[in-house]
C-alpha positions as CSV (number, residue, x, y, z in Angstrom):
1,X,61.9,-36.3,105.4
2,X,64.6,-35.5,102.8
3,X,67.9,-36.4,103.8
4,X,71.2,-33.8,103.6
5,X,72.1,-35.4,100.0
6,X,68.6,-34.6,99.2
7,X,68.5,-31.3,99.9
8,X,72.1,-30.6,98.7
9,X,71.2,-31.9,95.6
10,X,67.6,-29.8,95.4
11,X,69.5,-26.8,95.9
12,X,72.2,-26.9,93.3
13,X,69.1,-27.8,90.8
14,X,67.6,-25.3,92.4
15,X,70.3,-22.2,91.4
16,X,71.0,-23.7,88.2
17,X,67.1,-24.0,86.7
18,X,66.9,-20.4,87.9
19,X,69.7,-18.9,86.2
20,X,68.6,-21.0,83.1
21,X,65.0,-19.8,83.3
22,X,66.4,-16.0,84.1
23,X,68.6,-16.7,80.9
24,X,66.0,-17.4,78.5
25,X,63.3,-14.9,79.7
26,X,65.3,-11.9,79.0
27,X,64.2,-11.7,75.7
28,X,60.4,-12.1,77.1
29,X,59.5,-8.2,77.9
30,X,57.5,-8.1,81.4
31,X,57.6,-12.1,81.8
32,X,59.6,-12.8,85.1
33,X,60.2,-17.2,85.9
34,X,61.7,-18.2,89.2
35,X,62.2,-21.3,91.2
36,X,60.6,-21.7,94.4
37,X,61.2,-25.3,95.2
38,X,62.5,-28.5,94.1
39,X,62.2,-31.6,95.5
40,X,63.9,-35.0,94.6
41,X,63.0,-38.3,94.9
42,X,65.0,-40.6,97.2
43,X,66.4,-42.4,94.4
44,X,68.1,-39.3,92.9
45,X,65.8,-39.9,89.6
46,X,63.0,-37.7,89.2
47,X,62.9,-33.9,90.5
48,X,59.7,-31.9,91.2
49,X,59.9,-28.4,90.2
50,X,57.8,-25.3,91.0
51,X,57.9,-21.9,89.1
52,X,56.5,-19.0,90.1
53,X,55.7,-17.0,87.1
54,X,54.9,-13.3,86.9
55,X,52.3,-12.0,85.6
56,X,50.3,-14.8,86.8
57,X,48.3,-15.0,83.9
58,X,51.0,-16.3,81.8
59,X,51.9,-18.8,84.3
60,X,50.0,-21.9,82.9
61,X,51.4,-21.3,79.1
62,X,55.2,-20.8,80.0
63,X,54.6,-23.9,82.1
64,X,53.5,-25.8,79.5
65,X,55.8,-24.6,77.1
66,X,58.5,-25.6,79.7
67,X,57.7,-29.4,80.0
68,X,57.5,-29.5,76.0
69,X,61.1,-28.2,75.9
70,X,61.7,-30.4,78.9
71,X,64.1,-32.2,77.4
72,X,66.7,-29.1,76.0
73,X,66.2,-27.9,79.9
74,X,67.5,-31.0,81.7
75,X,70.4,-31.1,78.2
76,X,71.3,-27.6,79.8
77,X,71.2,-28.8,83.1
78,X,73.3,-31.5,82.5
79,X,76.2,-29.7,81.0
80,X,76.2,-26.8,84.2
81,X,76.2,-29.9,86.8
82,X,77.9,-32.8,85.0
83,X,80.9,-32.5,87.9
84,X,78.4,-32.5,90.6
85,X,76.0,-35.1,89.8
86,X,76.3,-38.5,88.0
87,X,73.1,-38.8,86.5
88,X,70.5,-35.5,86.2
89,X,67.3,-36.7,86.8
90,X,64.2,-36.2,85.0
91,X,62.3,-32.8,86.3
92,X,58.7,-32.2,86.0
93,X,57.7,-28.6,86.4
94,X,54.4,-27.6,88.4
95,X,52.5,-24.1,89.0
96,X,54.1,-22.5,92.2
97,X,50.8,-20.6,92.8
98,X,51.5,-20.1,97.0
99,X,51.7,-15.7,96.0
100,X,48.3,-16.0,94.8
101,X,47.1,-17.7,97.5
102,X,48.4,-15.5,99.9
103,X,47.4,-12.4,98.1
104,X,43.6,-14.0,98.1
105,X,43.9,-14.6,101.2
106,X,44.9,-11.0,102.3
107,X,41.9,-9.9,100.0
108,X,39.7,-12.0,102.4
109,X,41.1,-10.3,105.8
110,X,40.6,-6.9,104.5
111,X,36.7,-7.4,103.9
């Protein structure tokens, strides 16, 4: 159970990776990165985020590429939130893949 800091604090990641991702795939043609969720640990340290990625075929290699430039992301973080949070915390980035598995599952209700 997160508490209200928790969730507070997920959110506010939350906008801010998404407006960072939106910012650096416009010059990707046809590549759309969102962020469906973050979670934080209790201790305000490390931060789970999951992209959805469209087309999904992409999805793994923008990923990837994502936690090699891990470190420039949480840099840009830090400079949008440094009023709001004392220390940013380390973010790991994970596959959102919940629109594919509702799309296979829809495929398997129509049979």
């Amino acid at each position: 159970m997160e508490t209200t800091r928790q969730q507070k604090i997920s959110r506010l990641i939350q906008k801010e990776l998404g407006d960072i991702f939106q910012r650096q795939t416009q010059t990707m043609r046809g590549v759309l990165v969102s962020v469906s969720r973050v979670r934080i640990s209790p201790d305000m340290s490390v931060c789970r985020a999951y992209l959805s990625v469209f087309p999904s075929e992409k999805a793994q290699e923008i990923v990837e590429n994502i936690n090699a430039n891990a470190a420039a992301v949480r840099f840009e973080l830090g400079k949008r939130v440094r009023h709001q949070l004392r220390i940013i915390p380390e973010i790991k980035y994970f596959i959102d893949d919940s629109l594919d598995y509702i799309d296979h599952i829809d495929e398997l209700l129509k049979k």
